[in-house]
N, C-alpha and C positions, 0 to 999 in steps of 0.2 A: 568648222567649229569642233574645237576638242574636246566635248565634256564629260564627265564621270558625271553617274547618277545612283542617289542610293534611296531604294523603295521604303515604304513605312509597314515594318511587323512590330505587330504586338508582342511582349514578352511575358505571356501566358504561365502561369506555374499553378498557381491553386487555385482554382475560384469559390474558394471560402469567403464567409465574413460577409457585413452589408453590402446593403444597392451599390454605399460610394467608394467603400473600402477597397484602397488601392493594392495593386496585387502584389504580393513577396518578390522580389529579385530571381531570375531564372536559376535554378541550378548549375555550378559549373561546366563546361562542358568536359568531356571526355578528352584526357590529354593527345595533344597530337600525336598520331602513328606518323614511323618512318615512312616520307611524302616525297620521294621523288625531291631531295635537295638540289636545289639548282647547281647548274655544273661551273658557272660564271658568268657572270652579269652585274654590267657599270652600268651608271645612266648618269647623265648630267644633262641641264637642256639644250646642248650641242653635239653630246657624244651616246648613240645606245647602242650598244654591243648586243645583236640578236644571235649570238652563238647560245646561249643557251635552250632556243627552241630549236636547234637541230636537232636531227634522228639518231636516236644510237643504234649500234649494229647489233647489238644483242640485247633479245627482251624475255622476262621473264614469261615463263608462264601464265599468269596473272596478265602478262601487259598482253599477249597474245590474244588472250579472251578479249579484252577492252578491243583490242583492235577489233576483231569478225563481229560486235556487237556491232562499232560504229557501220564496221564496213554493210553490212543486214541492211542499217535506217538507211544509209544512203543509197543503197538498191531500191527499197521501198518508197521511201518519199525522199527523190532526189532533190524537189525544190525546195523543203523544208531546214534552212540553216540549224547549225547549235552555234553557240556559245562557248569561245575557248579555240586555240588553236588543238589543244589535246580534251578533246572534250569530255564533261566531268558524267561519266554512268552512276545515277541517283537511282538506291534501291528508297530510302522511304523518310520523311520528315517528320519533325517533331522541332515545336517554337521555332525560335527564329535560327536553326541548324539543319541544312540538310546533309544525311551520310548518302557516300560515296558506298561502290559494291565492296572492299576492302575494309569496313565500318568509319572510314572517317571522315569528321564532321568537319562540316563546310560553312562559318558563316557566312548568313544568304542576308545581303545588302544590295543582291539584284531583281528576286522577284517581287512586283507590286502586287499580284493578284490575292496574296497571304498576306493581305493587310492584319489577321489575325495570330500571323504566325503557323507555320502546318501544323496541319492534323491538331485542330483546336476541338477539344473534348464536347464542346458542346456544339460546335457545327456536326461535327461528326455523328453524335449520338442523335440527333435530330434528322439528320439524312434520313438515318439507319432506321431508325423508327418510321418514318413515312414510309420509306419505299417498303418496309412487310406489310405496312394498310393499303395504300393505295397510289400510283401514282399515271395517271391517264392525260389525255389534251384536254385543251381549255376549253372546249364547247359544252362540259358539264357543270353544273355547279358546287360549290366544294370554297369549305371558309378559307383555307387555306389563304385564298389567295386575296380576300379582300383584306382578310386580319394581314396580310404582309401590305399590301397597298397603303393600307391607313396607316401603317405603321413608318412607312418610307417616308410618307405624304408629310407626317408630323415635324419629318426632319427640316423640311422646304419652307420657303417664304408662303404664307397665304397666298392663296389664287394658284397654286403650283398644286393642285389634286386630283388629274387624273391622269391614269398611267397604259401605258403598254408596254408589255415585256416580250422579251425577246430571250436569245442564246448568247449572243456576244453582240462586244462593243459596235463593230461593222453592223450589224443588222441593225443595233438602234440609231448609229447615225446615219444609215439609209433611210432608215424608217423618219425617222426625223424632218430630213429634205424633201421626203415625198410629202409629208404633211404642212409643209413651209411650204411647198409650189403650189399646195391645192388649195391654201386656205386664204395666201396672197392674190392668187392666180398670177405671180409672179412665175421666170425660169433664172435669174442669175441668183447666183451664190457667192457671194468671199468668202476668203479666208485669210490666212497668215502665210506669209514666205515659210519654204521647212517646213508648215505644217504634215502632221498626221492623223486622217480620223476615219483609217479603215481599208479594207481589204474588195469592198465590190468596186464594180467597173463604176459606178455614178461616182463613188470616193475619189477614187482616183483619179477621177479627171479632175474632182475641185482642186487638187490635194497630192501631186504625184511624189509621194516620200521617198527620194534619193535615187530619182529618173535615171537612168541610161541612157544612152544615145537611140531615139530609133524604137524607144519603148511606148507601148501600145498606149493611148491615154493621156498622154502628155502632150499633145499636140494645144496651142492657144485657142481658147474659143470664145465668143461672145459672150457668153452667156454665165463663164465661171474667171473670175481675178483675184488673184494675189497682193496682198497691199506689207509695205514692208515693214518687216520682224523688228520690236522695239529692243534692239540687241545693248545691252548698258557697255560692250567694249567696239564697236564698230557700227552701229545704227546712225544714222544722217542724224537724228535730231537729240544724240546721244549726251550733247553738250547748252542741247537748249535750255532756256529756265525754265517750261513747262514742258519738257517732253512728251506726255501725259498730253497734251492735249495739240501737241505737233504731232503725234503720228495720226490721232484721230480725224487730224486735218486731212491726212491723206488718206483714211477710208472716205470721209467725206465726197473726197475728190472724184476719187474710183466711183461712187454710186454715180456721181453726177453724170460722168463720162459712159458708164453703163446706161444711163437714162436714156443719154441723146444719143446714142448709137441704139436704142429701140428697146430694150433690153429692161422691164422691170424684175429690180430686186426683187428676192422671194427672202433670201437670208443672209446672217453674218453669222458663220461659226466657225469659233474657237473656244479652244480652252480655255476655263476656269484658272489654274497656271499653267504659262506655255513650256509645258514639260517637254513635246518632241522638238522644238525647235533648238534645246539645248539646257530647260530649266531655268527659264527667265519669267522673273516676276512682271507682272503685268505693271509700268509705271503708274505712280498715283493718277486719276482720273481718266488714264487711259479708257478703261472700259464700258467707263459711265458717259463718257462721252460719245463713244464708238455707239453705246448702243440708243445713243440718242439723234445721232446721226442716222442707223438704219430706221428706225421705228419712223423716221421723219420722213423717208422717200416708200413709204409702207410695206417695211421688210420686218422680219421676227429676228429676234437673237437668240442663238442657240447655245446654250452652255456645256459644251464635249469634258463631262467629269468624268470620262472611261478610266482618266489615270490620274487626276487630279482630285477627284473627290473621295469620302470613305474615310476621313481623316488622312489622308496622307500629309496636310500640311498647318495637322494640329488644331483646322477646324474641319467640319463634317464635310463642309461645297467648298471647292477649289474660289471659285465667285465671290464668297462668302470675304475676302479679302480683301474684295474689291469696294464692296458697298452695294451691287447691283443685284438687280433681281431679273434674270434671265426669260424670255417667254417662252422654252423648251430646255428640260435637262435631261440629257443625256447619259448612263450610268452605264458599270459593268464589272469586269476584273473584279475589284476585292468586294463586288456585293455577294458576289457568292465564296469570298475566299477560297477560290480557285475552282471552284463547282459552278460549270456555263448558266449564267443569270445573268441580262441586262436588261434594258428595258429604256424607254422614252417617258417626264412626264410632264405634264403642259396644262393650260389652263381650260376649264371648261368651254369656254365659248371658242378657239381654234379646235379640240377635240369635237365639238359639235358640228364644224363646221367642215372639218374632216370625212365626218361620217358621212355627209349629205351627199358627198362627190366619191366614195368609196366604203370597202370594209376591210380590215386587218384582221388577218387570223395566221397564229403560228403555233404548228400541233404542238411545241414541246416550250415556249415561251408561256410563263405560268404556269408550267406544271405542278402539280402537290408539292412534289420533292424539292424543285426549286424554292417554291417559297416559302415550304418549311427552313429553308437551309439560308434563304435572305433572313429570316424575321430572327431566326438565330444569330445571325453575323450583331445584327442589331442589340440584341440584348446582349450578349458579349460585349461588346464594343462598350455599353453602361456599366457591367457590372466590373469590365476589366481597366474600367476610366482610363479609355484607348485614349483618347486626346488630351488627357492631363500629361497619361506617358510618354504621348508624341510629343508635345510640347518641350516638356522636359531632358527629355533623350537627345530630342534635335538642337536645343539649345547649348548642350555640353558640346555634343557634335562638332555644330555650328564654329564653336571657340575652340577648340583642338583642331580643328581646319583651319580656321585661321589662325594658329600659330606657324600652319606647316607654310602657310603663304609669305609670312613675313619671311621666314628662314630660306624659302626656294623662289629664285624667279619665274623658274617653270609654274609655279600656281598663280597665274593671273588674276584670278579671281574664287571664291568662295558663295556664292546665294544660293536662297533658298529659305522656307520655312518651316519648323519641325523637321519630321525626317525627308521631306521632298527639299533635296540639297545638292546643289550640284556645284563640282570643282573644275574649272577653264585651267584647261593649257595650254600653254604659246610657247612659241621658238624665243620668242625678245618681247616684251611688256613695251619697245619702243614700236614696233610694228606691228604689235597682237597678232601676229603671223599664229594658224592654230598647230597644236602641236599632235597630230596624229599618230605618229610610230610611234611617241611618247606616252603615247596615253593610252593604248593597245598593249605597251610595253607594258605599263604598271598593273592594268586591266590580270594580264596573262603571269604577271609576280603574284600581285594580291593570290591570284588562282590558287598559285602551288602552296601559297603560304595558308593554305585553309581560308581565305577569305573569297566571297564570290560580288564583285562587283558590275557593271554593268553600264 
């Protein structure tokens, strides 16, 4: 699958005026500097000329630098990819623009963790203020952290009030599965085909995001299955009248078969929207069904909003779309707009029963700083009537994308809601063949042309 995806920033300018008062239009940005103009480059959805990502033999000064910085990260941390065949050295952000070491600005329509937009004046100023009073482990006490708890809390369905925080997304959906196994005393897990929800070894095995041959983890096990992705151009039940309630057939099925093969369910997690699988909306009653399916062979459902929640798709819960009410959510990325905050939260009587069989403790989950710098996201996010602007932004979006679908074959498809939107390319709309150099290709244009996509 080919997909372009574009994150949801806030477009922050003055946070003047009341609670509802929506915020003034960003300021211009700073005109384009001379950007490395492409040297030549066709594309049609049959023909891409990648001569313009060749090497040139002479580089400036300037590109010299660029090059021994790249070359530095990848001595240092060789496993850690970037982004970009010539990757972009980011000295410092502001709204929804990041500059380049040269000062030029980049719109950023790839990172989601700035659901705020960077360096938002009142994240920041609230940091800055905790960390000169205080900022220590959670085994002491300090308001900080329940005035954020209650604060998150208010956002969730009732029964959704207590929490554990964490650093990132991976630890809260570890944390999550440990507390699904323990409170089931289930060990099987589903998920989604393509799914991704995390970086430790237990993630990975439910969940091996873009396996290699021979890769540690990926081996089938009893205990963890995959049920298949409700894909709207190539899914088995892509063409049925209820899709929605065809693929929940075939979680059904999966538990069943986990049953009798010894194995009780503990969970079903996925995304709120199935953003890694490609940014596919969850079909009507897909999830309401799906989670009535596990609750029934006495599994919990887990809502992974690490990338879907936070407003990214114009409501606060990726879920929230659905109709359902999840019995663990899972949070991260833009809770702290890009300052490590996540965190799990669940209902009192599984957190009760958690506790009975264990105890969680993480020195730097909940910290002062952290949850001074969540409970800020949160009031911004009101005062800058983050989801009236998602809403609206995404919707113009939305229509300017699909104009460009009518006009190119190459755009298969267009979905998405608010700014979590994503555009499919294919070789032939008669074979939905995906179109990868294609969309690498446009990825790596956008680039040059000051845009950052993703």
């Amino acid at each position: 699958m080919s997909t372009l995806g574009a994150g949801a920033q806030g477009c922050w300018h003055s946070l003047g005026g009341g609670k509802k008062a929506r915020p003034p239009p960003p300021a211009p940005p700073p005109p384009l500097l001379a950007y490395r103009a492409p040297r030549s480059a066709t594309i049609t959805s049959t023909n891409v000329n990648m001569a313009w990502f060749g090497e040139t033999a002479f580089k400036s000064a300037a590109e010299q630098e660029e090059a021994r910085q790249v070359a530095r990260r990848a001595r240092a941390v060789p496993s850690l990819p970037t982004h970009y065949r010539d990757p972009v050295i980011i000295q410092r952000g502001r709204g929804t623009y990041l500059f380049d070491n040269s000062g030029q600005p980049l719109l950023d329509l790839c990172n989601n963790p700035a659901g705020l937009g960077h360096s938002h004046p009142k994240v920041t100023a609230a940091a800055v203020d905790q960390m000169q009073k205080l900022n220590t482990n959670a085994r002491y006490v300090y308001p900080e952290l329940a005035n954020y708890a209650e604060a998150l809390t208010a956002t969730l369905p009732a029964g959704l009030d207590v929490c554990f925080f964490t650093n990132s997304g991976s630890e809260a959906n570890d944390l999550a599965l440990r507390i699904a196994r323990l409170h089931t005393k289930g060990k099987g897990v589903v998920c989604l085909q393509g799914a991704y929800h995390g970086n430790t070894d237990q993630l990975i095995n439910i969940a091996p995001y873009k396996p290699k041959p021979g890769q540690e983890g990926t081996a089938p096990s009893r205990y963890t299955a995959q049920v298949p992705l409700c894909d709207p151009l190539r899914g088995a039940h892509r063409l049925d009248e209820d899709p929605g309630a065809a693929y929940a057939g075939d979680l059904a099925l999966t538990l069943q078969e986990m049953r009798a093969d010894g194995v009780k369910p503990a969970a079903f997690i996925a995304e709120g929207l199935f953003t890694m699988p490609g940014f596919i909306m969850p079909p009507k009653g897909y999830l309401a069904k799906a989670y009535q399916a596990v609750r029934a062979q006495g599994g919990v459902c887990i809502a992974d909003e690490v990338q879907s929640g936070f407003g990214r798709g114009g409501l606060m819960w990726g879920f929230s779309h659905s109709g359902v009410t999840p019995d663990m959510v899972t949070f991260g990325k833009p809770a702290g707009n890009c300052f490590p905050l996540a965190g799990v939260v669940t209902t009192a009587a599984i957190a009760r029963s958690f506790a009975e069989s264990a105890e969680y403790f993480n020195t730097f989950g909940g910290s002062p700083v952290a949850m001074r710098v969540g409970k800020a996201v949160l009031e911004a996010m009101e005062e800058d009537s983050l989801l009236e602007h998602v809403q609206d932004v995404g919707a113009y979006l939305k229509w300017r994308l699909g104009e460009l679908q009518e006009k190119h074959a190459l755009v298969a498809d267009v979905r998405g809601v608010g700014l979590w939107l994503g555009v499919e390319l294919v070789k032939s709309r008669e074979t939905m063949e995906p179109a990868p150099l294609e969309a690498n290709w446009l990825i790596e244009a956008a680039r040059q042309r000051g845009v950052l996509l993703g």
